[in-house]
C-alpha positions in Angstrom: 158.0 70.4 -112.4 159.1 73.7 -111.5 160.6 74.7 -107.6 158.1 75.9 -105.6 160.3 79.1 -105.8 159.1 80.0 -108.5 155.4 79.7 -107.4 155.6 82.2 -104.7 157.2 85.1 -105.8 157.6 88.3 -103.4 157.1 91.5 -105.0 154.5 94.5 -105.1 151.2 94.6 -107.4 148.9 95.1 -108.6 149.4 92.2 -111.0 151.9 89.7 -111.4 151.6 89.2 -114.4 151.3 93.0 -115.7 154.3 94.3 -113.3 156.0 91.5 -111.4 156.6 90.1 -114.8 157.4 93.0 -117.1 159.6 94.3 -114.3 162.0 91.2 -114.2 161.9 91.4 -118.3 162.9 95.2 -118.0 165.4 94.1 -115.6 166.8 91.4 -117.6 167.1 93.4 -121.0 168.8 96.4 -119.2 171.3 93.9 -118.2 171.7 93.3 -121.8 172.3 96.7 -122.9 173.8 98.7 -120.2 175.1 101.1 -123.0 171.6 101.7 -124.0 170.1 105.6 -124.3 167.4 105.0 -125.0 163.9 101.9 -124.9 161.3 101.0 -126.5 158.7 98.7 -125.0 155.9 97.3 -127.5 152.6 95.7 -125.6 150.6 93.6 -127.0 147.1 92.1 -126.1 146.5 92.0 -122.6 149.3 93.7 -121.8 148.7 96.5 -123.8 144.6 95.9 -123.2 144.7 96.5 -119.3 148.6 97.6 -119.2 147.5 101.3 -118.0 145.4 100.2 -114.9 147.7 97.6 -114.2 150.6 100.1 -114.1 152.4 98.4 -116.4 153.8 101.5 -118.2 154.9 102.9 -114.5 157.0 99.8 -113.6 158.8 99.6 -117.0 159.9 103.5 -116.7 160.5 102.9 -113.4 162.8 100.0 -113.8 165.0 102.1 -116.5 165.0 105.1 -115.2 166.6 107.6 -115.6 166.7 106.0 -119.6 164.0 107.3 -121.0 161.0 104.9 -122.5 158.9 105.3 -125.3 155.6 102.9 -124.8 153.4 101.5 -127.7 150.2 100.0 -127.2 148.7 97.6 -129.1 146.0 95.8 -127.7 144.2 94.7 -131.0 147.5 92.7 -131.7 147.5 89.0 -130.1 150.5 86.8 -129.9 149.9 83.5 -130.8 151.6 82.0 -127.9 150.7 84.2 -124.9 148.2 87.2 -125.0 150.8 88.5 -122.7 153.5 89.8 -125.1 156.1 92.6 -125.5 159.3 93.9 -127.5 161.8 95.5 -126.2 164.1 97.7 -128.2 167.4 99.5 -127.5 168.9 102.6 -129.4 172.2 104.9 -128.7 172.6 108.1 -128.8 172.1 108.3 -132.9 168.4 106.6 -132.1 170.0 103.4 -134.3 168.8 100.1 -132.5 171.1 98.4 -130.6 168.9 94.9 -131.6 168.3 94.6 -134.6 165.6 92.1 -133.5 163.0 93.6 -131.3 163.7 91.5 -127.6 160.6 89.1 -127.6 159.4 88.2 -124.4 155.8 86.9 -122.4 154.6 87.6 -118.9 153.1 84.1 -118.6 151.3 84.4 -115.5 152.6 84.6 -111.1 155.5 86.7 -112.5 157.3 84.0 -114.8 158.2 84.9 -117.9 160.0 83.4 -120.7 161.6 84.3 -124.5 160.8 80.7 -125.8 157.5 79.9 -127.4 157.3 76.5 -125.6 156.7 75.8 -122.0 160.0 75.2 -120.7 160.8 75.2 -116.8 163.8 74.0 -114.8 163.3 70.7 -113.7 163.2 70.4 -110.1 160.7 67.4 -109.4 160.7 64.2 -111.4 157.2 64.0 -111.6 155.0 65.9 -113.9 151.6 65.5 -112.7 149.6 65.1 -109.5 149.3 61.7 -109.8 153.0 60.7 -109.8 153.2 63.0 -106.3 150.4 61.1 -104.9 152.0 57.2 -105.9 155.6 58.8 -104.8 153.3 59.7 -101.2 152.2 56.4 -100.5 155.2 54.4 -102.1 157.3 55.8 -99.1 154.6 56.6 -96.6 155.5 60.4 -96.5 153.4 63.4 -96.5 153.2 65.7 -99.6 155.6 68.3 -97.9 157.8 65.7 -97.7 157.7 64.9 -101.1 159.0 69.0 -101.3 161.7 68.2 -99.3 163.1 65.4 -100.6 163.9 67.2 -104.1 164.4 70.4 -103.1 166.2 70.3 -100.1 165.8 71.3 -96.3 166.0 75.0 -97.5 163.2 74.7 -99.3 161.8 75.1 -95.4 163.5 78.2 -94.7 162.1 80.1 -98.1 158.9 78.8 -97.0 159.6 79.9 -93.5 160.3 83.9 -95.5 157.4 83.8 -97.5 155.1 83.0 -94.4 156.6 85.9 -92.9 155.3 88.3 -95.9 152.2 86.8 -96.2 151.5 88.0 -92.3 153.0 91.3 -92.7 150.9 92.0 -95.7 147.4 90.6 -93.4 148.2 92.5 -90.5 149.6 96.2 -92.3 146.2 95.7 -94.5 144.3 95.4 -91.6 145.5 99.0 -90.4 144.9 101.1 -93.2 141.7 102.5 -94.3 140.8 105.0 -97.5 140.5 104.5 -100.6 142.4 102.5 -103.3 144.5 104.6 -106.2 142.6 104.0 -109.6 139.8 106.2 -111.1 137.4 104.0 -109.6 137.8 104.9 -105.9 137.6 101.7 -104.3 137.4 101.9 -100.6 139.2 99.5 -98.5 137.1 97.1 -96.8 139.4 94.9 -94.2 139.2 96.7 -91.2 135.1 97.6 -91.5 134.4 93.9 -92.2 135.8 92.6 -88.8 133.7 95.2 -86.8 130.4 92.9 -88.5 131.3 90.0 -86.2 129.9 91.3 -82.9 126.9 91.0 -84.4 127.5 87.2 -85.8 126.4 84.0 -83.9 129.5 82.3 -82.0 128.9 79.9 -84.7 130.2 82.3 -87.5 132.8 84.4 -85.8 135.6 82.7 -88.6 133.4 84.2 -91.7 134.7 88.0 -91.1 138.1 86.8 -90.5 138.5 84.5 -93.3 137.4 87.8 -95.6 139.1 90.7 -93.5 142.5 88.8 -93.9 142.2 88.2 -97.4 140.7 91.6 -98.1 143.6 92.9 -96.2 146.2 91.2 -98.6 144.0 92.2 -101.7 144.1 95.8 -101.1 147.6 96.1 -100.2 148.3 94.2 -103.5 146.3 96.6 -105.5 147.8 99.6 -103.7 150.8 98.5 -105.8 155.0 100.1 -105.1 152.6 102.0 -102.0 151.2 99.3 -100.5 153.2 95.7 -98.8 155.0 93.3 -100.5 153.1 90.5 -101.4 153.4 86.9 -102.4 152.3 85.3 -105.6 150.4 82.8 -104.6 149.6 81.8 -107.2 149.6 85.5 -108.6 149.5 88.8 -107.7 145.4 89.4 -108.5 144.8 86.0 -106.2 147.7 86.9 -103.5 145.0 87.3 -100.8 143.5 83.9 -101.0 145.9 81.7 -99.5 147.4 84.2 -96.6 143.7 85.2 -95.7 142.5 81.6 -94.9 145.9 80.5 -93.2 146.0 83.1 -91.3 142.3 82.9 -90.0 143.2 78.8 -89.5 145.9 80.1 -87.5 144.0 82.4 -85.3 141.1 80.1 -84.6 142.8 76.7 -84.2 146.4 77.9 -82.7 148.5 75.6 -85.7 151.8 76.8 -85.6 154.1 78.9 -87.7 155.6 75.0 -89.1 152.4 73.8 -89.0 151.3 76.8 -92.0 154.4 76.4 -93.5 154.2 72.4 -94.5 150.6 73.4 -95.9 151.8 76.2 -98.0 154.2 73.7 -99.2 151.5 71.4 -99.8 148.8 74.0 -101.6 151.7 74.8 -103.5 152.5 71.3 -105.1 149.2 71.9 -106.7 150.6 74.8 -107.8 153.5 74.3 -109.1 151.4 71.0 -111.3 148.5 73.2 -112.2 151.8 75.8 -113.9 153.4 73.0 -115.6 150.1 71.3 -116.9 147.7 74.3 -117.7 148.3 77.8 -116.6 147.7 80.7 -113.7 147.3 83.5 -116.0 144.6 85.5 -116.4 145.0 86.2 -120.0 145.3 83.1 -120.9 142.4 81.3 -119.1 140.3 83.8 -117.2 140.3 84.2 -113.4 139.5 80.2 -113.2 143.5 80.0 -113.0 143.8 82.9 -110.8 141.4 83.0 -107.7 140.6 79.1 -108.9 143.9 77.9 -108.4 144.5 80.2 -105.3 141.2 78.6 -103.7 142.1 75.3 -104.6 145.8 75.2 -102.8 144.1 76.6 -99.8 141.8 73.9 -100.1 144.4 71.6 -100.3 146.4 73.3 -97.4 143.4 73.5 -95.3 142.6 69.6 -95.7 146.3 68.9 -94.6 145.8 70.9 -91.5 142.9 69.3 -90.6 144.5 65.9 -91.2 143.0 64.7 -94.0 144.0 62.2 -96.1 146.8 61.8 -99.8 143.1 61.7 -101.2 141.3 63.8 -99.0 143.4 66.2 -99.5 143.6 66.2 -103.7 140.0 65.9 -103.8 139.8 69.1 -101.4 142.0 70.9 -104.2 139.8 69.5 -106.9 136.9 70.6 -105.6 138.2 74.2 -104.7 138.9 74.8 -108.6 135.6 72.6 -109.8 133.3 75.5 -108.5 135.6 78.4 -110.3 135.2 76.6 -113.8 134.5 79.6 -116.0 135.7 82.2 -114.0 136.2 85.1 -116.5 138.8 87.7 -115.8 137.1 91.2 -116.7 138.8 94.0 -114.2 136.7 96.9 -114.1 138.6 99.9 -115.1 141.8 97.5 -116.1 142.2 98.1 -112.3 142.8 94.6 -109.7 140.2 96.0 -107.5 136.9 95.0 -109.3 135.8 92.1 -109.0 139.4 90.5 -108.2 139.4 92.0 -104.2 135.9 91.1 -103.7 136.6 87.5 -105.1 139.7 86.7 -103.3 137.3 87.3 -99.8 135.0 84.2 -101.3 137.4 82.1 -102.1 139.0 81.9 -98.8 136.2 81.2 -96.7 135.3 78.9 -99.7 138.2 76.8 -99.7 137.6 76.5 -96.0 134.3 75.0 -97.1 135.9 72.5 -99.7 138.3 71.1 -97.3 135.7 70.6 -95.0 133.3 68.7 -97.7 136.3 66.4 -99.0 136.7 65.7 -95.0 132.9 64.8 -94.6 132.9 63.0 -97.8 133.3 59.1 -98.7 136.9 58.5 -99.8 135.7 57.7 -103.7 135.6 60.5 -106.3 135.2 60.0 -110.1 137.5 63.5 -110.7 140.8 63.8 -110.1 142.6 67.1 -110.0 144.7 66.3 -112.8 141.9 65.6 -115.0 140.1 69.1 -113.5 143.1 71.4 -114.4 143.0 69.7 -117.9 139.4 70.7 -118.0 140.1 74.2 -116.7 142.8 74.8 -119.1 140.1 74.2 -121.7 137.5 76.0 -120.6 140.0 79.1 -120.4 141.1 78.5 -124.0 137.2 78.2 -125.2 136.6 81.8 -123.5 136.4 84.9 -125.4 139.1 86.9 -125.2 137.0 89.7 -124.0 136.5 87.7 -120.7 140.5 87.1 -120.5 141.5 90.2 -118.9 141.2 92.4 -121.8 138.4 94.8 -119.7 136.5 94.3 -123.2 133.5 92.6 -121.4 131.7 91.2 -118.4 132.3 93.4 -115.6 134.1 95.7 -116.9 131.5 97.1 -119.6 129.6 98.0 -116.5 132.1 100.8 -115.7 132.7 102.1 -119.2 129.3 102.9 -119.7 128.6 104.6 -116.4 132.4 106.3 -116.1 131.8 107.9 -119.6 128.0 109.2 -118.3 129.7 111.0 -115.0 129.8 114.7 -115.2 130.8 115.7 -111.4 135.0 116.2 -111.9 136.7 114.8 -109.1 139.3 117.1 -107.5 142.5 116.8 -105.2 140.5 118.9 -102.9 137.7 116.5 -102.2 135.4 116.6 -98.7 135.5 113.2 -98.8 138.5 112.1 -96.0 138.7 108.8 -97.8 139.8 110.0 -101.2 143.8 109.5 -101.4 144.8 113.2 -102.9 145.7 113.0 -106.3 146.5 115.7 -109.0 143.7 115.5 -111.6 145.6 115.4 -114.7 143.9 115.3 -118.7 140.9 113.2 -117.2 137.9 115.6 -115.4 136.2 112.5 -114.0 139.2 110.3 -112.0 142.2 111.7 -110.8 144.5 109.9 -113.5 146.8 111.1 -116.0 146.5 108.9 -118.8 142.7 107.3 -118.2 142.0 104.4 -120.6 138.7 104.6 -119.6 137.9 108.0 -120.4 140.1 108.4 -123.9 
């Protein structure tokens, strides 16, 4: 398995996947032609699909500037491998490629990517599923963060100890801001008007708002991209809310402390890191099962450590955290993370509050094992349509293609409305973009 390192990544959205990702390929293949005058970056299927609301093109351009990039979409094209491909090409000054072979590279979900077409990772742990953690665990009577520690080191500690730190920062500057998202969609932030509800809430409910303010808070700063916080992938970009949002509300209610949150993110990322090696976190590949699934299901897990559950307490907590996500589809309204992604990040956190607390109540037998539950997620995910893997071809987002194209009223910079960020209006009369997918 994979270090946790590479679980939780820090880096701005909207999408791991769609800029953490290409960003670190962009990166990479600048390095490998510093002479270059010139790119050319092919996108293919989901990329290319959902690439514009996803600001794909913008972090690519942004990342060579000031070299100028030609962009080519091709969304109907679907790499075998990964929906999530691209090709990078260089030319000098007399426009002749410097490659002769376009650079082929995927964006293979929480910002990894790779040029292989096979699954390889740097081997970190020795074990390769759930079940050899767990035997390891009670072998040596140790905890699962310990388990973390005794392959990656006592620093493993200190870049959990970092990535704690964003997490906060990204609940608590979300929390401040109000106003609307950027996309044509308009999609108001929600964090700070949620925790105003819970004056109104029995004593008995005061941890719902918080559990969805502080993973609405993450959420929006994720999808308010280079302008908003840097976030953690966790286990990507479009499910970054999840985990921060319930730790921190576990936090604030019970008073666990900063080392107390860390050993749990350690632990919900074990789950992590196993769910990466064995099936996948990527939207295009499996839906949002493997996005806000997996993101409930290590806060389950986490959770279920805090509240001193059990080696099988706590799998079965992470088990049943991604059960209840089987089928998940991932269908972004407007290729934008806003709809349904923020809105479903806020469930999951209070719900993997909820499946901690039923693996805690529950006898200590269970006939599914979370290794067997991520090999049934990985197959549902396969058996989708790819119109329900982040393409914005169906579910959800048909709902705003057909009313975005029936709008007449043009939106301008110059709007009444407070909440309405200022934006030029470029070539599209209804949202304030430039290059609107979902008006061409």
């Amino acid at each position: 398995m994979e270090s946790l390192k590479e679980l939780y990544k820090v880096g701005y959205g909207p999408s791991s996947s769609h800029t953490i990702g290409p960003q670190r390929a962009s990166i990479a293949f600048k390095a490998k032609y510093p002479e270059a005058k010139k790119i050319k970056v092919i996108l293919y299927g989901s990329l290319a699909a959902t690439g514009r609301g996803h600001r794909t093109d913008f972090i690519i351009k942004k990342t060579f500037s000031p070299i100028p990039v030609e962009i080519m979409w091709c969304p109907e094209i679907i790499p075998a491998f990964h929906p999530n491909g691209m090709d990078f090409i260089a030319y000098d000054n007399n426009n002749t490629p410097l490659n002769a072979i376009p650079w082929r590279v995927y964006s293979i979900g929480g910002g990894s990517i790779t040029d292989k077409e096979s699954r390889e990772i740097q081997k970190i742990y020795p074990a390769s599923n759930m079940n050899e953690i767990l035997s390891w665990c009670k072998k040596y009577n140790r905890e699962l963060w310990e388990y973390s520690v005794e392959f990656e080191g006592a620093e493993i500690l200190d870049f959990i100890s970092e990535i704690w730190k964003v997490m906060k920062t990204a609940v608590e500057v979300g929390l401040k801001k109000s106003g609307r998202l950027p996309a044509p969609i308009f999609y108001p932030r929600k964090a700070q008007k949620v925790l105003r509800h819970k004056n109104a809430m029995h004593p008995s409910l005061l941890h719902y708002p918080h559990f969805y303010a502080y993973a609405l808070a993450v959420s929006e700063e994720n999808a308010d991209g280079a302008d908003g916080s840097e976030i953690v992938t966790a286990p990507t970009c479009g499910a970054a809310g999840v985990i921060p949002g319930a730790l921190y509300a576990m936090q604030k209610f019970l008073k666990f402390s900063d080392i107390d949150i860390e050993k749990a993110l350690i632990v919900g990322g074990l789950f992590g890191v196993v769910t990466k090696l064995n099936a996948s976190v990527s939207g295009a590949e499996v839906g949002c099962q493997g996005e806000v699934g997996v993101a409930c299901s290590m806060a389950s897990a986490a959770i279920c450590f805090l509240m001193g559950g059990s080696l099988k307490q706590i799998e079965y907590a992470a088990e049943i955290g991604l059960e209840h996500h089987l089928g998940m589809t991932c269908d972004p309204v407007a290729g934008a993370v806003q709809v349904p992604c923020i809105e479903r990040n806020a469930i999951a956190a209070i719900r993997s509050l909820d499946s901690a607390m039923y693996a805690l109540c529950s006898p200590s037998e269970y006939r599914v094992t979370f290794d067997d539950i991520i090999q049934i997620m990985y197959e549902t995910g396969k058996d989708l349509q790819a119109s329900y893997r982040e393409t914005s071809t169906g579910g959800l987002a048909k709902t705003w293609q057909a009313g975005h194209m029936r709008k007449s009223v043009e939106v301008t910079s110059d709007s009444n409305d407070p909440d309405i960020n200022s934006k030029k209006v470029g070539e599209c009369k209804i949202c304030p973009s430039s290059d609107c997918s979902s008006c061409k």
